[in-house]
N, C-alpha and C positions, 0 to 999 in steps of 0.2 A: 437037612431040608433047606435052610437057609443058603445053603453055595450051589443047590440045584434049581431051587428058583428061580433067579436072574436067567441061568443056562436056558430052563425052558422058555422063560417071557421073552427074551432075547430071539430064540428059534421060530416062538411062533412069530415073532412079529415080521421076520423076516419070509419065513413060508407063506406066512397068512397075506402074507402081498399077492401071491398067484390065485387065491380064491376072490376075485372081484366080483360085483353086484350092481346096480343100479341105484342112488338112493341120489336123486339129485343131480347129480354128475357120478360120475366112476369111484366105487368104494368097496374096501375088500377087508378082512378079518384082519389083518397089522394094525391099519390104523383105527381101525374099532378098538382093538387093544389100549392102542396109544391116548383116541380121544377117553377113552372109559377110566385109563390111569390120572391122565392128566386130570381130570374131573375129580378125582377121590382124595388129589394127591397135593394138586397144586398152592390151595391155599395154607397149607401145613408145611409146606417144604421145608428144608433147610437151605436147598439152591440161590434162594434172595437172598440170603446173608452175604452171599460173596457178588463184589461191586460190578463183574464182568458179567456176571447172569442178567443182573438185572436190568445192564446197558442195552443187553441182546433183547429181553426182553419190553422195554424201553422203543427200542426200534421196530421190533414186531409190531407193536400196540398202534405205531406212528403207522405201519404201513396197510394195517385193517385200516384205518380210517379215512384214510386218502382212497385205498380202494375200493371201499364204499362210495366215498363222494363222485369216485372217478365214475364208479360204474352210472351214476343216477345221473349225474353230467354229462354223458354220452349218451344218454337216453335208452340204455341198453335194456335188455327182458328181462325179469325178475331172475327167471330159471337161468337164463346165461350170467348172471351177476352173481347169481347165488355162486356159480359154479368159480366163477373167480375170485371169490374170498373165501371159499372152500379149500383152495390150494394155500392158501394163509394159514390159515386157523390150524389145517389138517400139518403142515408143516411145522409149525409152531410145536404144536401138539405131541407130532413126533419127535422133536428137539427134545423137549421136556423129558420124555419116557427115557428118551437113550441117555441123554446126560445123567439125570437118575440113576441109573445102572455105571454107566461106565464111571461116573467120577466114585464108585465104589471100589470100583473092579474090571479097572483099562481091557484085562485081558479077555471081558467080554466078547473084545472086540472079533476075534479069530471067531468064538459063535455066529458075530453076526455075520462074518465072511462063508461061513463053511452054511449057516442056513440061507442064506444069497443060491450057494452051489446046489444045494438041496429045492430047491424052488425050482432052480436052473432044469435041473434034470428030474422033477416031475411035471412040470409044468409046459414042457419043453420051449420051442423055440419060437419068434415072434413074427419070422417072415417066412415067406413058403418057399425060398430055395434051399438047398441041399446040401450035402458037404460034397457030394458027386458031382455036383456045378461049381461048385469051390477049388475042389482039384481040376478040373476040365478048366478053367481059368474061364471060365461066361457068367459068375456071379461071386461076386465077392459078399456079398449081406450076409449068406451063414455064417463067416468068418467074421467081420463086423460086428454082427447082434450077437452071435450064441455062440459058437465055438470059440473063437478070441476072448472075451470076457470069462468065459467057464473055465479056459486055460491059466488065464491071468489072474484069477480068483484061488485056481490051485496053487499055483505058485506063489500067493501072499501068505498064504496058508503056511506052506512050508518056507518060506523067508524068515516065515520067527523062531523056526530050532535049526534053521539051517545059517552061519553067518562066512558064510567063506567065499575066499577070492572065487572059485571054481564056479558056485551056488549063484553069483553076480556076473560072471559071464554066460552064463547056460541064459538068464533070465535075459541078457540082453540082446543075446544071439536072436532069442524067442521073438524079440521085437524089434529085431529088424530082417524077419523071415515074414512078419506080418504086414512089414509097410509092402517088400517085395511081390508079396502073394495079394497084395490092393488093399488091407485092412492099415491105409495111412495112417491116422488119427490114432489110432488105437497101438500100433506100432511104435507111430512114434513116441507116443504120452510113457507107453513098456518102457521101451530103451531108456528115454530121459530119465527115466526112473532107477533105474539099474546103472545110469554111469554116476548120476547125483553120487549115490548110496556109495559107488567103488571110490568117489576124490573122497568123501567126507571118512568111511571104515575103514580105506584101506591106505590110500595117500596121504590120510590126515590134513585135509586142505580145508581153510574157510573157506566157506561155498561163496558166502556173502561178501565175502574180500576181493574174491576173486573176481565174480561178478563184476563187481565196480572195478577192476583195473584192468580183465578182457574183454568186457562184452561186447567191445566193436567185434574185437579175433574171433571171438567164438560166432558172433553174427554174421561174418563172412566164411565162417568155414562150415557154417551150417547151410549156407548156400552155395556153398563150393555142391555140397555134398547133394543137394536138390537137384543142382543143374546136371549132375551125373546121374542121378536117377533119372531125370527127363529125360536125359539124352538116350541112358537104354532101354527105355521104354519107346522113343519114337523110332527107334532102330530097330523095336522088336526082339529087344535081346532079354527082356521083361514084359513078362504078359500075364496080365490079370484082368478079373471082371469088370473091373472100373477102370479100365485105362484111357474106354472112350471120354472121358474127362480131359482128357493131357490131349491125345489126337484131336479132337472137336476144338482145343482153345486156340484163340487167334494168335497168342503169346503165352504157350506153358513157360516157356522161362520165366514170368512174372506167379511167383508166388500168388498178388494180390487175385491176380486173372482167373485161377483155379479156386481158389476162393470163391469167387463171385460164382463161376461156372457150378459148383460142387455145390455151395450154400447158397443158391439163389435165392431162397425161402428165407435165408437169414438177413441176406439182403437186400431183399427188397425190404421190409422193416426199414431202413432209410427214407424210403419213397412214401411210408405209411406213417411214419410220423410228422415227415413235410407238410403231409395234408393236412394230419389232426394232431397239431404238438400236444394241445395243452390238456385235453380229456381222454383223448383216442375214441379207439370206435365202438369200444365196452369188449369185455372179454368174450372169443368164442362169437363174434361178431360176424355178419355174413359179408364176401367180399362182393361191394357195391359193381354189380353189370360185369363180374367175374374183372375187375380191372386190372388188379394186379397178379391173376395168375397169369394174363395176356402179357405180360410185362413177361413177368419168367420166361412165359416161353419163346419171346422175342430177345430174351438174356441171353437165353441157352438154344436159343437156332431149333428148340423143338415143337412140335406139334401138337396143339391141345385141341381135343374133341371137348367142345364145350356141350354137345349133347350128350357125353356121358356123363360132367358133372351134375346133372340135375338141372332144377331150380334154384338150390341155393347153394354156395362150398364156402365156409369158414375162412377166414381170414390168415393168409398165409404168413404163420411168425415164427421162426425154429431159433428162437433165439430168446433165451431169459430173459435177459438185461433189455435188450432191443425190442424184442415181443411185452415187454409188460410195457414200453415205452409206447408201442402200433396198439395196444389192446386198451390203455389205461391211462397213456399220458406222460410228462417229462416227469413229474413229484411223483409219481408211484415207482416210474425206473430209474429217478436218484436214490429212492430210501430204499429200493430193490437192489440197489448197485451198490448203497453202502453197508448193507446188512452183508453183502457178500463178500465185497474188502475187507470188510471186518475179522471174518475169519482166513480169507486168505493174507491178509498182512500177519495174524501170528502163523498162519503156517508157514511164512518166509523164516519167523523167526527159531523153526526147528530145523532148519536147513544144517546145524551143525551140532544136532544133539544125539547122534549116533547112536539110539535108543534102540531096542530090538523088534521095536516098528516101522523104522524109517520107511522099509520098503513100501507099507501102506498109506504112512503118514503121503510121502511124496506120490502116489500114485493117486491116494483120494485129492489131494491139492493142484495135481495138473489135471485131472477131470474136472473139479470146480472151476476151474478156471474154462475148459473149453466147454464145457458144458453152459457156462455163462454166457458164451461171443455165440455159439453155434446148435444148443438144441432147444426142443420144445420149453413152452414156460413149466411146465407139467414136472419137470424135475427140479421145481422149488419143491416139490412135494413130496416125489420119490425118490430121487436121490438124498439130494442136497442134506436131509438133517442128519442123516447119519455121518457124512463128510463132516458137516460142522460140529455135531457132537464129538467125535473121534480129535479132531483138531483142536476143537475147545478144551477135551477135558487134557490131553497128552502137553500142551500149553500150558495147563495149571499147574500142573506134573511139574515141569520143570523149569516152571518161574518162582514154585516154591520148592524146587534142588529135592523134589523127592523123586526116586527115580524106581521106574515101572517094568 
């Protein structure tokens, strides 16, 4: 009963993500799970005795508080304020639960991978095109949201009893059929993933050595390799749903340009902090006389019907770090930005521990990492503690050379 426990608490928290409800802002049976554990759990722990826990948790504490101040200093509604230290707490929260389990029993982890897949396919998919517009190359989002991740989730799955040269090229092939087929971001985060894991398993290379005596090389030849893609995409010798991204830019050969064009939403957050550095505009905030979707669409050359928006449309921030910056202020997205270095600087530091994780370790690590510059603030909540758990406890693992 004791080794099926964790399996279930682990399973439901992960399925119990796709049962959501309304209590506040958006709330669903996981993190019921999580705040209910945390609650029973928290002040008996044994977690505080180790010096890192209670850093992380140190810095949490730091970032309720400013988020509060932020929200009342923006003059934000109760209900929207609640709702942004909601994503705090509820984060927190689920930290707590996971690191709990996994610093027992790492190999949790593949549960909580395979109940993700399980959600995945009853719950189904998040946007309403098709795999039949995926293959017709007019929408790449099914590949994006659901098919690409469901794939990518298999395959970490099987990365921990699979370790061979063979098993590392099939997976990178995968992710660079994804950038082709328009699922970039996700293509690329795959591949990086799978070539890390081939220098570190099978060339025996320090990654972090390495790093520091190529990364000009490798930074030029990462855009060697860009400008061939653009090139056979504006020639039409590649065609996917999203290509109108690359033909619409005034300069696809600039990386930055596509950027702005593709994350507009994440960029303009630049514009929204100019205005309000120091409180923001409170979380979930309405955007003042639609100003800055008019921006967007004067970014992106397109068309907004401002009579379909309504009355009011929320504050455009698809960006963690940047979004709690436009939502909350500079001090809430330092202590937001260093809570997340935090674990990504020790995930640098497994860059050469060739563990029978790696593949997840490096796949949840360049997710946090883009998921930081370029999505909703919403996955401080949903994603994010699982990544930091997994990172945190595999860290602990082998700073003290026991190995998982």
């Amino acid at each position: 009963m004791n080794k099926i426990l964790p399996i279930v608490l682990m399973l439901f928290f992960q399925i119990g993500q796709g049962l959501s409800f309304n209590l506040v802002g958006t709330m669903n049976y996981g993190w019921i799970l999580a705040i209910g554990y945390t609650l029973c759990f928290i002040f008996s722990s044994k977690l505080f005795r180790i010096k890192e826990f209670r850093t992380v948790s140190k810095l949490y504490l730091c970032l309720f508080v400013l988020q509060i101040i932020a929200e009342y200093m923006a003059g934000n509604s109760l209900q929207n304020g609640m709702k942004g230290v909601a994503i705090d707490v509820v984060s927190y929260m689920s930290f707590f639960f996971l690191v709990s389990l996994l610093i027992k029993n790492p190999k949790l982890i593949v549960w909580a991978i395979i109940g993700t897949i399980i959600r995945m396919l009853i719950f189904g998919k998040e946007s309403d095109s098709s795999a039949e517009e995926a293959l017709r190359d007019e929408d790449a989002t099914y590949l994006k949201f659901y098919l690409g991740p469901l794939i990518v989730y298999c395959f970490l799955v099987i990365s921990v009893f699979f370790r061979t040269k063979a098993f590392t090229y099939i997976y990178m092939f995968v992710g660079f059929v994804f950038v082709v087929a328009g699922a970039r971001s996700l293509g690329l985060i795959t591949f990086l993933t799978g070539m890390f894991v081939f220098v570190v398993r099978f060339k025996k290379t320090n990654v972090t050595a390495m790093l520091k005596r190529y990364s000009l090389i490798l930074l030029f030849a990462f855009y060697g390799l860009y400008v061939l893609y653009v090139y056979n995409v504006m020639n039409g010798n590649i065609s996917a749903g999203n290509n109108v991204q690359l033909l619409n830019s005034q300069n696809p050969y600039n990386p930055l340009e596509i950027i702005k064009y593709s994350r507009s939403d994440a960029w303009i957050t630049i514009e929204e902090i100019a205005d309000k550095p120091l409180w923001g505009f409170g979380s979930w905030a309405d955007d003042p006389g639609f100003k800055y979707h008019i921006m967007i669409s004067k970014m992106t050359n397109s068309i907004l019907n401002i009579d379909a928006l309504g009355n009011s449309v929320v504050l455009p921030a698809h960006s963690v770090i940047f979004g709690k910056a436009a939502y909350n202020g500079v001090f809430v997205a330092i202590i937001t930005a260093v809570i997340i270095f935090y674990f990504i600087k020790r995930g640098f530091k497994l860059f050469n521990s060739d563990n029978r994780y790696m593949f997840i370790i490096m796949y949840f690590l360049y997710l946090l990492i883009w998921h930081s510059l370029f999505s909703p603030v919403g996955h401080l909540r949903d994603s994010f503690p699982l990544f930091f758990a997994f990172i945190f406890t595999t860290w602990l693992y082998e700073k003290n050379k026991i190995k998982i």
